[in-house]
C-alpha positions as CSV (number, residue, x, y, z in Angstrom):
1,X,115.0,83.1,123.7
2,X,118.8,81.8,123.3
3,X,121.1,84.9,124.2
4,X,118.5,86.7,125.7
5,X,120.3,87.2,128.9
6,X,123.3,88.3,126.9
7,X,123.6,92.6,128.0
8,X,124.8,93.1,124.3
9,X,121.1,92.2,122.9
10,X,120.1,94.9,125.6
11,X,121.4,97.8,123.9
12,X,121.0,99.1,120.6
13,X,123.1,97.4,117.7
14,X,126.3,99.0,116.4
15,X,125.2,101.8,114.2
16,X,125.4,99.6,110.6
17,X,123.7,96.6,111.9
18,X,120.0,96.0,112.2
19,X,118.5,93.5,114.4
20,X,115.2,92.3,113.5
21,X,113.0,90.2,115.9
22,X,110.7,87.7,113.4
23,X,107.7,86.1,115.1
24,X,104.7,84.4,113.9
25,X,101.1,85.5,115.3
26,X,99.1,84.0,117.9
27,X,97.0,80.9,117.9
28,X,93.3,81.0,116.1
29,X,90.8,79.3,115.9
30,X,91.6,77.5,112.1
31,X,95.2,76.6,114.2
32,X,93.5,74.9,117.1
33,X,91.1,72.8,114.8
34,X,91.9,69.0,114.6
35,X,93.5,68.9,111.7
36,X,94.0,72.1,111.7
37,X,92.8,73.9,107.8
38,X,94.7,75.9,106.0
39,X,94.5,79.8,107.0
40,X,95.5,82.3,104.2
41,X,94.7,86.0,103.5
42,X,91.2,85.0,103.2
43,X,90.0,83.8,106.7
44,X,90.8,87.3,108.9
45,X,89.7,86.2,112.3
46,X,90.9,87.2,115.7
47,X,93.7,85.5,118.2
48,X,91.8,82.7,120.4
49,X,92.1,82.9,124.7
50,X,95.3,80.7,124.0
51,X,96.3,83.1,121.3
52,X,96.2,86.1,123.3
53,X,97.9,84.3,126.1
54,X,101.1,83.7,123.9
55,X,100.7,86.9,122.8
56,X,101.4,88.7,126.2
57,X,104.3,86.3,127.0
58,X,105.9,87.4,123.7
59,X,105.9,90.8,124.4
60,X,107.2,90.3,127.8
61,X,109.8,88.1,126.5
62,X,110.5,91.6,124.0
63,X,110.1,94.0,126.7
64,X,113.8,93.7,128.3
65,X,114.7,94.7,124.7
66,X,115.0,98.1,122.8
67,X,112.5,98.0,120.5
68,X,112.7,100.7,118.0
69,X,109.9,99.7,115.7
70,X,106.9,97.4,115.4
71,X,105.5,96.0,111.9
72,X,102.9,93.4,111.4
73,X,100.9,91.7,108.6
74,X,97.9,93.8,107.4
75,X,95.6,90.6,109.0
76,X,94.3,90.7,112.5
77,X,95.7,88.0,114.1
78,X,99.6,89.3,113.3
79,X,98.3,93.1,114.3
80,X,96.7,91.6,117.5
81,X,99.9,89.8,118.3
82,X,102.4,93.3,117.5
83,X,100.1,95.2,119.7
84,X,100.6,92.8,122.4
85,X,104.8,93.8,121.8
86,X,104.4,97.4,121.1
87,X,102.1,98.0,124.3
88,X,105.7,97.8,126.3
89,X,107.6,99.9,124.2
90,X,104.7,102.8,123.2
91,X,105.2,102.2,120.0
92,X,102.2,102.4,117.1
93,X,102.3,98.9,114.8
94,X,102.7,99.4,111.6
95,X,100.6,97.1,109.3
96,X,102.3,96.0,105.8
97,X,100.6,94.7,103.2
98,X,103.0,92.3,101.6
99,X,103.6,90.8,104.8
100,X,100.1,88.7,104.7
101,X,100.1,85.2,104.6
102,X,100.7,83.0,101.4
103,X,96.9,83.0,99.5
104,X,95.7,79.3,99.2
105,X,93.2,80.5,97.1
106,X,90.3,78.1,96.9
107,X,92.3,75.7,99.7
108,X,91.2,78.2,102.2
109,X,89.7,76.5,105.1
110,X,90.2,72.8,104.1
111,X,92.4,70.4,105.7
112,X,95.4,68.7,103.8
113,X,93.2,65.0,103.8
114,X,90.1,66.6,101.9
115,X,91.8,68.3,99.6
116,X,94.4,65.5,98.9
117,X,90.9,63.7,98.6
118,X,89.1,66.1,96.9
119,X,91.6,67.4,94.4
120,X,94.5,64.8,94.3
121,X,95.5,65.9,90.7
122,X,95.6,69.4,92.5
123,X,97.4,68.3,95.3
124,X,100.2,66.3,93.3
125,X,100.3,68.8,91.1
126,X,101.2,71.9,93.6
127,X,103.6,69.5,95.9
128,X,105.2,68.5,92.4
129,X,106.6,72.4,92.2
130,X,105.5,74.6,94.6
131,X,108.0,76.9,94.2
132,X,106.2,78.1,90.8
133,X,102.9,76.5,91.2
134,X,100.4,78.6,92.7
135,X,97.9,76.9,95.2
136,X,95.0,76.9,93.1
137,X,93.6,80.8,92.8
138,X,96.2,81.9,95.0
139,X,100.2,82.0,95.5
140,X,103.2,79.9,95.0
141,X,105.8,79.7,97.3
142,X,108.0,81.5,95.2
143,X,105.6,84.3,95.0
144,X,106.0,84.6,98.9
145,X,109.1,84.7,98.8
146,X,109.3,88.0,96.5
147,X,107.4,90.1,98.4
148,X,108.8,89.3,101.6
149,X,112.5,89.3,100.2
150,X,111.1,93.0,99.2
151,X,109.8,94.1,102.8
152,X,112.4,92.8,104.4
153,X,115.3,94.6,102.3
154,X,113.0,98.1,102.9
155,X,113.7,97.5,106.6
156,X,116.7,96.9,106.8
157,X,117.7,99.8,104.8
158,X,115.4,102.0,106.9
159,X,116.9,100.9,110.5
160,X,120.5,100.7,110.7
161,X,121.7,100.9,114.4
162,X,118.2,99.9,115.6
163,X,116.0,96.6,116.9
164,X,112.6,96.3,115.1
165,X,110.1,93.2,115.5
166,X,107.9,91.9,112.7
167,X,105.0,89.9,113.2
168,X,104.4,87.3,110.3
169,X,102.5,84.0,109.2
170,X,103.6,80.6,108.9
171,X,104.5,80.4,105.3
172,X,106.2,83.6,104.8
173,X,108.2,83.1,107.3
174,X,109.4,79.7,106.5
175,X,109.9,80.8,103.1
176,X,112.1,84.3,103.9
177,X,114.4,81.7,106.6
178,X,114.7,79.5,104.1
179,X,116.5,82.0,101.4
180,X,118.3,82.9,104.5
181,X,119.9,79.4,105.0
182,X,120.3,78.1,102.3
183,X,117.2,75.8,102.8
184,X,115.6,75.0,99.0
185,X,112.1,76.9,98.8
186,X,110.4,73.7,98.1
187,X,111.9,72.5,101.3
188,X,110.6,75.6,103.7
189,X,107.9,73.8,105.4
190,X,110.9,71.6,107.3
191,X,111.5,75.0,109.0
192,X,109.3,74.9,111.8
193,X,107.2,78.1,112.9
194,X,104.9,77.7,116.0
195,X,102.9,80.2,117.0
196,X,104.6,83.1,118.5
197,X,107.9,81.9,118.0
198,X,110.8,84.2,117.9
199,X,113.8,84.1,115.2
200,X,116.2,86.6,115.6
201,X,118.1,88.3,112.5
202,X,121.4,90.1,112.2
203,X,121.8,92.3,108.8
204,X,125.1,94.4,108.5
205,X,126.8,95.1,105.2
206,X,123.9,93.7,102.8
207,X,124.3,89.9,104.6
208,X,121.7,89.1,107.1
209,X,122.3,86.3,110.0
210,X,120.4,84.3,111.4
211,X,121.1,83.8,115.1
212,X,117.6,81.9,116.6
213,X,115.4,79.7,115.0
214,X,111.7,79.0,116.6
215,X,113.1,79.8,120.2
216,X,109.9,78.9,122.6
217,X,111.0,79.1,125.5
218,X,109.1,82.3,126.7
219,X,105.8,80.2,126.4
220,X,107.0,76.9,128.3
221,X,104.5,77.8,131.0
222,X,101.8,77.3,128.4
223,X,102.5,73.9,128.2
């Protein structure tokens, strides 16, 4: 990760600043499929063998850290991937609800071709605004957005002068690093996410940083 090697990441923050380590889960199975489908709350499977590979090089990459705290997504292929982090640090994830992944409702499991195919009045109809138009039966982008804006204020608040790691989805993140930025919401899927990416926050005095976006580099190896 960029700055990793810096000794001031290898300590604890100043007292009134949080730093918050934002990764995405593992690869599954819905990932590695070509095209890949869409993955929401509703398909709950585990990491594949690649997943679980990434997994262990991002909590090495975390190891040299601090780590004061370790939340994940209430689905199992974010808690696989934070237990593969807090194993270093002898730390106890803790799973959060609103963390999950944006609900594609009845999209779940189709690629982007079908259901253009399939539903193209749908499909315009959703890229047309999805900021306040749900995927049908499920979320908007928007709605995301609210709940993780909400997790990620609680945390801050809760862990001044301390390093914490969260372990998120695609869609939520993109949309939370998008507020961040400046990005527009209907815009957040130009913010690239790969699988166990890290992003690394800054929050002192109510504004939050962003210092690294997508850093890779602790799963070159992988190819």
């Amino acid at each position: 990760m960029a700055g990793s090697a810096n000794t001031p990441l290898r300590s604890p923050p100043p007292a009134d600043t949080t730093r918050l380590f934002l990764a995405r889960h593992g690869s599954t199975a819905a990932n590695e499929r070509q095209p890949f489908v869409l993955q929401g709350c509703e398909i709950d499977g585990p990491l594949t063998e690649l997943g679980r590979m990434q997994s262990q090089l991002l909590g090495r990459a975390l190891a040299e850290f601090p780590i004061h705290a370790v939340y994940s997504s209430s689905l199992r292929r974010a808690r696989e991937t934070a237990e593969a982090i807090a194993a270093h640090h002898g730390l106890t994830v803790h799973a959060i609800h609103d963390l999950r992944e944006c609900s594609v409702g009845r999209w779940e499991g189709r690629d982007w071709a079908s259901i253009q195919r399939d539903d193209p009045e749908g499909y315009a109809r959703f890229f047309a605004d999805p900021v306040h138009t749900p995927h049908p039966g499920g979320e908007s982008y928007g709605d995301v957005l609210q709940r993780a804006k909400r997790v990620f204020d609680e945390l801050f608040a809760r862990h001044p002068g301390e390093n914490i790691v969260v372990v998120g989805h695609n869609m939520l993140n993109r949309a939370y690093l998008a507020e961040l930025v400046g990005v527009e919401l209907r815009h957040a899927r130009r913010l690239k996410q790969s699988n166990c990416c890290i992003n690394l926050l800054q929050h002192r005095a109510g504004i939050t940083e962003l210092v690294t976006l997508n850093s890779v580099l602790h799963l070159d190896h992988l190819g």
